[in-house]
N, C-alpha and C positions, 0 to 999 in steps of 0.2 A: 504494500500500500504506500502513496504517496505522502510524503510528510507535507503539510502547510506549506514549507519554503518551497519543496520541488513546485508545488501546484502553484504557487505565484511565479517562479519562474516559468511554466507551461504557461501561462497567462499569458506575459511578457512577450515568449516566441509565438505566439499564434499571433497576440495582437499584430507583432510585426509584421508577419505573412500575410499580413490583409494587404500590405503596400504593393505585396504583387498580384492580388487579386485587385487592383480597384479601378474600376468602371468608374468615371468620371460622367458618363453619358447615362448612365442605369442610375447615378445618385444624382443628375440632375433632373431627369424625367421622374424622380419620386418626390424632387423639392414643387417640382410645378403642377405635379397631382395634388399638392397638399401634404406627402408622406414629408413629414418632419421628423429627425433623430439627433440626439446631440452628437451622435460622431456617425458616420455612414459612409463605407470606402463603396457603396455601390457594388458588391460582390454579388454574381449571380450564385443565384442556388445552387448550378451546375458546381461551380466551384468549391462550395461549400459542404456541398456533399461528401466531394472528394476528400476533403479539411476533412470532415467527422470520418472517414474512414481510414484516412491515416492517422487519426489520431488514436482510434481503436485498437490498432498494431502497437503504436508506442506507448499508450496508460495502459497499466494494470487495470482488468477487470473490474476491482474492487475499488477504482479510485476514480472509475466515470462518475459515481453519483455527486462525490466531492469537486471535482471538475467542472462538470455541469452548475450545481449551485455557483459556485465561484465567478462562472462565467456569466450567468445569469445576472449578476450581480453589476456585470459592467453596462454602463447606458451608451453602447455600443452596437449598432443594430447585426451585424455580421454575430456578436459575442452572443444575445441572445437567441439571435439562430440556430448556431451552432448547441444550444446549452441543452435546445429542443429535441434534437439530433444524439445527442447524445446522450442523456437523461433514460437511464435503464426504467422502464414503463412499469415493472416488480418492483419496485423499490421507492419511488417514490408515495410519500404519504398522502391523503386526502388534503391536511391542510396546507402542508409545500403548494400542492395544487392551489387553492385557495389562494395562498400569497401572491405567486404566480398569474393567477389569472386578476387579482386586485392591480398587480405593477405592467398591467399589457395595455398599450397605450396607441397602436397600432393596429390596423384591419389586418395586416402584411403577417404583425408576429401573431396574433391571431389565428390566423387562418394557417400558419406555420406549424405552429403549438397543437390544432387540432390532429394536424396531416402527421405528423413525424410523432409525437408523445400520445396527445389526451387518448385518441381512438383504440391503443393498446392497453390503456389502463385497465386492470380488473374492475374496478369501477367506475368506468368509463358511460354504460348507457346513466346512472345513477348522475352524474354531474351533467352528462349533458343537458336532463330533463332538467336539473336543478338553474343550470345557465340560461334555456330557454323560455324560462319562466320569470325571468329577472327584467327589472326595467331598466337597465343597463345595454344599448347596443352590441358592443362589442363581445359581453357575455353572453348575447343569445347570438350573435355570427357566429362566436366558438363554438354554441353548442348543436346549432342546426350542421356546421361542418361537419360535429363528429359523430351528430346522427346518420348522412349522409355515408359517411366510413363503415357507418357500422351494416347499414341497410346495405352500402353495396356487395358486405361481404354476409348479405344470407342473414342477420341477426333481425327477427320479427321483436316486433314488444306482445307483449302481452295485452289483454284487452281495455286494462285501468292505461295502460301508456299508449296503446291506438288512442284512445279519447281524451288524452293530456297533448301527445303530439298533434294532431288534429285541429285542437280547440288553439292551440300556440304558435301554430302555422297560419292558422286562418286569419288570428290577429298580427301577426309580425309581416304576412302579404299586405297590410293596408296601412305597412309601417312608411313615414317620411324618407326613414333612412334608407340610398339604394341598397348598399351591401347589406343591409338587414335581409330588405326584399328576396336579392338575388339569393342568400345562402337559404333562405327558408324554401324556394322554389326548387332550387337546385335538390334540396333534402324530400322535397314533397314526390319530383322526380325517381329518386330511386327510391323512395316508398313504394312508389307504385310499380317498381320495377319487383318486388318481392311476392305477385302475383295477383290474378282478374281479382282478388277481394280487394286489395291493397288500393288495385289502379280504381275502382268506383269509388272506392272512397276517396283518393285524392281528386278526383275527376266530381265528386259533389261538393268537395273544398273549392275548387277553382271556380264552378256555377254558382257558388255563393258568393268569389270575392270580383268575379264580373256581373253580377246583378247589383251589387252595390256599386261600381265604378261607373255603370248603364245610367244609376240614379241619382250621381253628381252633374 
C-alpha cells in the first residue's frame, strides 16, 4: 500500500502529465458552452482513459481507493475524472458517494461519475432513485444517467420503482433545464428498450408530457 507521501507525489506526476494531454481547443469550447473549472488542461476522455489504465499497472490494488479520494480532492477537472475512473465501485461507501455527489459542480463530471463509478455500485439503483427525486439538477442528471446504465444492461425495477421512475421522469420531461430533459428521455429510452410492457409504459409517459406541451 501506498504511504501519504508516495500518493502526493503520484498526485504531483499525473498533475504534470496533463501538460501533455492539453487541448487548448476542447478547454476553450467548454469555457464558451458555459463549462467552467478552476484548472482544465482540456484532456479528452480518450486520453484519460489511457491515464487510468496506466495508472492501474503502477498503484497497488489496495491504494486506488486512496488515490482516487486524493485526486478527487483536486479542483482540477482532468483530476476529478480520473478519481471516477479509478475509484474501485466495492469499496466505496454510500456516504463518500454522498460527499461526492454534494462537490459535482458540472453536467460533464456528472455524467462522468455516473458512466465510469455510480452505475457499478452495489447500491447503485438505491441512489439513483434517491438522486432522481431531488430538487437538485445535477443530482437527478446523475441519476437518470445511471438508470439508463442500469436498464441498458437488462436491470428491470421492480413495480414500487416502475411507478417512482415513471412519476420522476414525467416531471423532470417538463423540466426548464435541457440536460435535465435530455438525461430523463434518454433513461425513458432504454426503459422501454427492456421490453413491449416497458415500451407502453414509456410510450403513455411521452402522451402525457405532449398533451400538456399541445396545451401551452
Amino acid at each position: 500500500m501506498m504511504t501519504p507521501m508516495n500518493i502526493d507525489e503520484k498526485i504531483k506526476d499525473i498533475k504534470r502529465s496533463f501538460r501533455l494531454m492539453m487541448d487548448g481547443q476542447v478547454a476553450q469550447s467548454m469555457r464558451e458552452k458555459g463549462v467552467d473549472y478552476h484548472l482544465n488542461w482540456g484532456a479528452t476522455l480518450l486520453r484519460l482513459r489511457e491515464k487510468a489504465d496506466d495508472l492501474r499497472h503502477e498503484v497497488p490494488e489496495d491504494s486506488l481507493y486512496e488515490l482516487a479520494i486524493a485526486l478527487w480532492k483536486e479542483n482540477v477537472r482532468e483530476c476529478k475524472i480520473l478519481a471516477t475512473m479509478l475509484m474501485p465501485a466495492d469499496v466505496i461507501l454510500p456516504e463518500v458517494v454522498d460527499i461526492w455527489m454534494e462537490q459535482t459542480e458540472t453536467v460533464e463530471i456528472a455524467e462522468q461519475a455516473a458512466m465510469n463509478l455510480y452505475q457499478y455500485l452495489p447500491y447503485a439503483p438505491m441512489k439513483a432513485y434517491e438522486w432522481i427525486a431531488s430538487d437538485k439538477d445535477l443530482y437527478q442528471i446523475c441519476g437518470f444517467h445511471v438508470l439508463s446504465r442500469l436498464f441498458m444492461n437488462g436491470q428491470e425495477p421492480n413495480e414500487r420503482g416502475i411507478s417512482e421512475y415513471l412519476d420522476q421522469a414525467h416531471a423532470a420531461l417538463g423540466s426548464s433545464n435541457l440536460s435535465v430533459r435530455k438525461a430523463a428521455l434518454n433513461s425513458l429510452n432504454h426503459f422501454a428498450g427492456l421490453g413491449l410492457v416497458y415500451e407502453r409504459l414509456a410510450d403513455s409517459v411521452m402522451r402525457l408530457v405532449n398533451a400538456q406541451v399541445n396545451k401551452c
